[in-house]
N, C-alpha and C positions, 0 to 999 in steps of 0.2 A: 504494500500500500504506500501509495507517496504523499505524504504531509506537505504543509502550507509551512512558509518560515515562522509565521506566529507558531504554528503547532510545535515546531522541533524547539524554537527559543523556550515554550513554555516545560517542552519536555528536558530539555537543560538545568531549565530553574529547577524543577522539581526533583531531579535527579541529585541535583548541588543539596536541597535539602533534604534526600534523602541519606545521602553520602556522610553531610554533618548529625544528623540522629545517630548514624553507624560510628562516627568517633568518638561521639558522646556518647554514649553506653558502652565502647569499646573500654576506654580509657579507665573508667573508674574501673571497671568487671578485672580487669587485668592486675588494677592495683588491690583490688581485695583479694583475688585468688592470690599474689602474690606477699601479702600480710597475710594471708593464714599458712602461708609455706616458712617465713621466715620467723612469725612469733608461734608457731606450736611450740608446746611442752610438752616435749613427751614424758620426761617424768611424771605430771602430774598430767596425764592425758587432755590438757586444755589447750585452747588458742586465748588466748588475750584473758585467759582465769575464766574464758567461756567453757565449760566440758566438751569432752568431740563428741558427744552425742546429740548435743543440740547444737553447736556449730556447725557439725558436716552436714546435716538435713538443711540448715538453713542456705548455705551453702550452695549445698543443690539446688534447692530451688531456686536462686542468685541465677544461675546457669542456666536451669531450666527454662525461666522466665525471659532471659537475653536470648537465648535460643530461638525460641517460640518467634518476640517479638524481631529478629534477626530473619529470619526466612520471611515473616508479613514485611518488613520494611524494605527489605534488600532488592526489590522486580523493579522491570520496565515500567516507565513511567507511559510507556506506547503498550506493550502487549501484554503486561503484568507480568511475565515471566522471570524467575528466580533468577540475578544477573552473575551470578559464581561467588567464587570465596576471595577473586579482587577487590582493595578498594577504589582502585582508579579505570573502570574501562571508559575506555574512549568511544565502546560503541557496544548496544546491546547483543549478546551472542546468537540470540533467539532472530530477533527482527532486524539488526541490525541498524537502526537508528543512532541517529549520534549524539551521546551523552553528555560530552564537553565539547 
């Protein structure tokens, strides 16, 4: 299908705020999972004097929930399709429309 310049500029923008949702949830997720790798206790089975049994559930679901919302936020701004585990294409794999 061929788009209108409006349509592709608008599928740009959308794509750009798509792109920044993905580093903003990226960013923090990486710095949590990465403070419960560097403050566990193992001695005292804790992360931050939280026990692992309710840190690692919460944990999960952390993940879970970026997950989930990662595959809804990450499609074509044109054919809604899942754009990969990039964060910068230049062009949808699927329709191939141009993202930046």
């Amino acid at each position: 299908m061929e788009y209108t310049e409006d349509q592709k500029a608008s599928f740009k923008q959308e794509f750009a705020t798509r792109r920044k949702r993905q580093i903003i949830l990226a960013v923090p997720l990486v710095a949590i999972i990465l403070g419960f790798a560097v403050f566990a206790d193992e001695r005292n089975n804790a992360v931050l004097g939280i026990p692992v049994d309710v840190a690692g559930p919460v944990l999960l679901v952390l993940v879970g929930a970026a997950v989930v919302f990662s595959f809804r936020n990450w499609r074509c701004p044109a054919c809604d399709k899942y754009l990969g585990k990039g964060l910068g294409p230049r062009f949808c794999p699927k329709c191939g429309v141009p993202l930046q």
